[in-house]
C-alpha positions in Angstrom: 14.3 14.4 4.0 12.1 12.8 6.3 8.3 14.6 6.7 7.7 16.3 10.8 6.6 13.7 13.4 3.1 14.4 14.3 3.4 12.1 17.0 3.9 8.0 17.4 1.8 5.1 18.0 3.2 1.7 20.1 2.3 -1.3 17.8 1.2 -4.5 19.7 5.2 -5.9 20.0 6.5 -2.4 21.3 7.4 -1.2 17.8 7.3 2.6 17.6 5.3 3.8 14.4 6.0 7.7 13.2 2.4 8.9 12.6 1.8 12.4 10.7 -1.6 14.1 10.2 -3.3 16.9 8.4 -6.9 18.5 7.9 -9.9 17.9 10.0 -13.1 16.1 9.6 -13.8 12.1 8.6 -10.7 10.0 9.8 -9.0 8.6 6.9 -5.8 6.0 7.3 -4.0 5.8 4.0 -1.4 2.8 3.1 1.1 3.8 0.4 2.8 1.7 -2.3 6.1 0.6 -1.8 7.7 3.3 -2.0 5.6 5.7 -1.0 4.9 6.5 3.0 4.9 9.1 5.2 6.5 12.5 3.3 7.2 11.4 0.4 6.0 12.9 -2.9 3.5 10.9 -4.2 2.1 10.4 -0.4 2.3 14.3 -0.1 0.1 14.8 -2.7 -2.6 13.1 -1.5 -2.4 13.9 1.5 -3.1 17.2 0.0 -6.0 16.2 -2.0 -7.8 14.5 0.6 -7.1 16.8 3.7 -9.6 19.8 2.8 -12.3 17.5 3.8 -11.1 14.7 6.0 -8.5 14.4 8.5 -5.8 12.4 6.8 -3.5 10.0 8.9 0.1 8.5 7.6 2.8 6.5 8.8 5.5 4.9 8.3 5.3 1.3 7.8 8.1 -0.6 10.0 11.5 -0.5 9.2 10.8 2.2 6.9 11.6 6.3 7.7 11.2 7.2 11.1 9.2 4.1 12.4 11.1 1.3 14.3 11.7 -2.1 13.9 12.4 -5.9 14.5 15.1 -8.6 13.8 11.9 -11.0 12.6 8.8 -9.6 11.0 5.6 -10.9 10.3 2.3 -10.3 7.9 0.2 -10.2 11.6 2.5 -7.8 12.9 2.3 -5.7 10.3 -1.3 -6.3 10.6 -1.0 -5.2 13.9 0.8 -1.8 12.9 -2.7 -0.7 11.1 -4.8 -1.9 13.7 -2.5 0.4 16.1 -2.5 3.5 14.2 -6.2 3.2 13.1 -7.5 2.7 16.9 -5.1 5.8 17.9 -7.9 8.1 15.7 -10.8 7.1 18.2 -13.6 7.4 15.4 -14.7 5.9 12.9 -12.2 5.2 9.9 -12.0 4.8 6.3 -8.9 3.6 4.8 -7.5 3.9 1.4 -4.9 1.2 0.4 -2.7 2.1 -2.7 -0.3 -0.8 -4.1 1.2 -2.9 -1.6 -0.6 -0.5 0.6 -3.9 -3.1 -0.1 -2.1 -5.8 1.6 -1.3 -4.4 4.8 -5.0 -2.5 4.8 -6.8 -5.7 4.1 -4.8 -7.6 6.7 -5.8 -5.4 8.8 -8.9 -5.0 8.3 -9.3 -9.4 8.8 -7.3 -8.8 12.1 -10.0 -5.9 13.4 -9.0 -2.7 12.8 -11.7 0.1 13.5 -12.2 0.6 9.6 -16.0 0.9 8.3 -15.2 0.9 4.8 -12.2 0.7 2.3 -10.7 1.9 -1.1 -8.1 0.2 -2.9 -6.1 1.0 -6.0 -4.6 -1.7 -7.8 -3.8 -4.5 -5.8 -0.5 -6.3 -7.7 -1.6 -9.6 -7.2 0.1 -10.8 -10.4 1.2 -14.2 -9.8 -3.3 -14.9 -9.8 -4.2 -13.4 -13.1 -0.9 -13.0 -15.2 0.2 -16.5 -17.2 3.6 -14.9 -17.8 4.3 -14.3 -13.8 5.0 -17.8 -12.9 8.6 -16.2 -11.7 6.9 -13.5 -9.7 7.6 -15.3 -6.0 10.6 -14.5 -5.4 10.7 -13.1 -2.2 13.7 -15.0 -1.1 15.7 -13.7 -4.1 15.2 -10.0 -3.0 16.2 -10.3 0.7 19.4 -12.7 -1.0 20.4 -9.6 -3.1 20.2 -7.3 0.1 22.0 -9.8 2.2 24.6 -9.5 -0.7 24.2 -5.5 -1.3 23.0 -5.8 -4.5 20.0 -3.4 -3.3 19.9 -1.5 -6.3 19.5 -5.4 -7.6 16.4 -6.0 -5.0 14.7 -2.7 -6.3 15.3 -3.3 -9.8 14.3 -6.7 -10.1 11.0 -5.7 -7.5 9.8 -2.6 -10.0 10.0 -5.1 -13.2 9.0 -8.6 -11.8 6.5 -7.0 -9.6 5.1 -3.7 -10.9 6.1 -4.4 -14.8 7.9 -1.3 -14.9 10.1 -0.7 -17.9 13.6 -1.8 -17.9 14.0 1.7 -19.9 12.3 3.4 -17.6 14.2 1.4 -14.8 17.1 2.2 -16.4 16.3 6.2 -16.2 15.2 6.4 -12.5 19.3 6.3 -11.7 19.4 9.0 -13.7 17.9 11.2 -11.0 20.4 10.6 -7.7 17.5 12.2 -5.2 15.0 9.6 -5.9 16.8 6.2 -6.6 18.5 7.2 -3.0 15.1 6.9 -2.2 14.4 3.8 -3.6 17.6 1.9 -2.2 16.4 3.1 1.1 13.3 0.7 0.6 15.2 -2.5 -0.5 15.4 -4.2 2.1 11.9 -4.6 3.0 10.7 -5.1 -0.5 10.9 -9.2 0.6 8.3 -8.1 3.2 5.9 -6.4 0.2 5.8 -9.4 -2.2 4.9 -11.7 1.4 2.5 -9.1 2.3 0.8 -9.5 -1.0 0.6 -13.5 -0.5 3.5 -14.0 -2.7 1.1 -12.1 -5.3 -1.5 -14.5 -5.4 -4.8 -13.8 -3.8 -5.2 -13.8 -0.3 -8.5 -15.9 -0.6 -8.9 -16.4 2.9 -7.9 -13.4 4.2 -10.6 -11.5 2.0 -13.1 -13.8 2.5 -12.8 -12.2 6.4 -13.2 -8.5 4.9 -16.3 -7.6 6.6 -16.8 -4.0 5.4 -17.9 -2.4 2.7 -14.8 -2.4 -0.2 -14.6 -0.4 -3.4 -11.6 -1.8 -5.5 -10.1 0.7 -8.2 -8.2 0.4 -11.1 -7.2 2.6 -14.0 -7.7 1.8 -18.3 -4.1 2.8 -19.0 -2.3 0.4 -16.4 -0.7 -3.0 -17.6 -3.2 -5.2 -18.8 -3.2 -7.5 -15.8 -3.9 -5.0 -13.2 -7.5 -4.5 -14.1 -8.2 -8.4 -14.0 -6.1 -8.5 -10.7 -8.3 -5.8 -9.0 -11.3 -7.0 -10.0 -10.3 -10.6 -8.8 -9.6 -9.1 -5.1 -13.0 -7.5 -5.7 -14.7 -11.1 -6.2 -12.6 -12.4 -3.5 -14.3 -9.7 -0.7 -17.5 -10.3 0.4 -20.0 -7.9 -0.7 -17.4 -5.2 -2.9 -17.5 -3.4 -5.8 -15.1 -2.8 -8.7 -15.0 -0.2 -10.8 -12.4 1.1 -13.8 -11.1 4.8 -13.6 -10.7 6.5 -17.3 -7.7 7.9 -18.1 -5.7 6.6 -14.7 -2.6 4.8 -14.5 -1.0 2.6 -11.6 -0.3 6.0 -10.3 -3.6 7.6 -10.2 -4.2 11.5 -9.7 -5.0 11.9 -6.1 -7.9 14.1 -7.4 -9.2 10.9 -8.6 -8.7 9.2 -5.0 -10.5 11.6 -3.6 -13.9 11.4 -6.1 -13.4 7.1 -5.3 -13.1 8.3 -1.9 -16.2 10.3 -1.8 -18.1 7.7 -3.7 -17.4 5.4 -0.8 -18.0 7.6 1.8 -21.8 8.1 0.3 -22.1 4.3 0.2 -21.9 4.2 3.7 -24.9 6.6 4.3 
């Protein structure tokens, strides 16, 4: 069920973004995973976490939930989505990116978004630090399987090639109807995620135009490559910081977004 509509925002090309909001203080824009947007569970609970001390600002990315959408699509526009929602708050910002959520925040961020400062769990820039992910650009293959719905195929093939999720595990998510509904929901702009994240190689040149301060997470009990590819995006920003979360997976606790967040926050003063 989709979350209430706090109200929309008009991206740059007329596309209608579905914006909600909770608590009151700081502004802070946060970019899901994936799967993970406006309302749904993961999302929900840090939203939770975060809104007893900042005003916390979702939305659904385009073509996803309740936001519109194009016939072509674009890294810049999505780009220009962020931008959009983060000038709508009228103060200053901090984002936190989660996932694929880094892309679209740090492309944002190069394109001008009001943001002073950024967190970001766990980039998946695999195809950059992973000698086993040579296979891992396959954008074209995932929009092919859609075209062909095989989007079960697309969201399979995205959670293993791209996240290194389990094929057991996989397998057990279609066990529960509810949530690999969910999932087939998102297939078809999975293509958009693995282009978003520079066919999951680093965005050198993008980063390099990162102008504000940038604290990159990851967690010790993640797949091995995760930590070398946030610490790589790290390198790649101007000026950031990485650090390595005890005890957190790809999945973190949101309690543990919120002390990153807080650590950031009292960087910036």
């Amino acid at each position: 069920m989709l979350a209430p509509v706090d109200r929309t925002v008009v991206s740059a090309d007329g596309t209608v973004l579905a914006v909600s909001e909770a608590g009151s203080g700081p502004a802070v824009a946060v970019v899901g995973g994936a799967f993970d947007h406006r309302g749904t569970p993961y999302l929900d609970r840090v939203v939770h976490a975060l809104s007893g001390d900042h005003r916390v600002v979702t939305y659904d990315r385009r073509g996803r939930g309740a936001s519109g959408d194009t016939d072509t699509w674009a890294i810049d526009r999505e780009a220009d989505d962020f931008r959009a929602v983060t000038e709508s708050l009228a103060s200053p910002v901090t984002a936190v990116g989660i996932c694929v959520g880094v892309g679209v925040v740090l492309h944002g961020i190069a394109s001008g978004a009001p943001v002073d400062a950024a967190l970001l769990w766990e980039p998946p820039y695999r195809a950059s630090v992973d000698p086993h992910a040579e296979d891992v650009v396959f954008a074209d293959v995932l929009d092919e399987h859609v075209a062909a719905g095989r989007r079960g195929a697309a969201v399979r093939a995205f959670l293993a090639q791209v996240l290194d999720v389990p094929m057991g595990q996989i397998a057990g998510l279609r066990l529960k109807p509810t949530l690999w509904r969910a999932l087939l929901a998102d297939a078809h702009v999975l293509a958009r995620d693995v282009r978003m994240l520079n066919g999951l190689a680093i965005p050198e040149r993008a980063l390099a135009s990162v102008g504000v301060p940038v604290l990159v997470a990851s967690g010790t009990d993640s797949p091995s490559w995760m930590g070398p590819a946030a610490r790589a995006a790290a390198e790649a920003i101007p000026g950031s910081e990485h650090t390595v979360v005890p005890g957190q997976g790809h999945v973190p606790d949101p309690e543990a977004l919120g002390a990153l967040l807080a650590r950031v926050r009292t960087a910036q003063h």
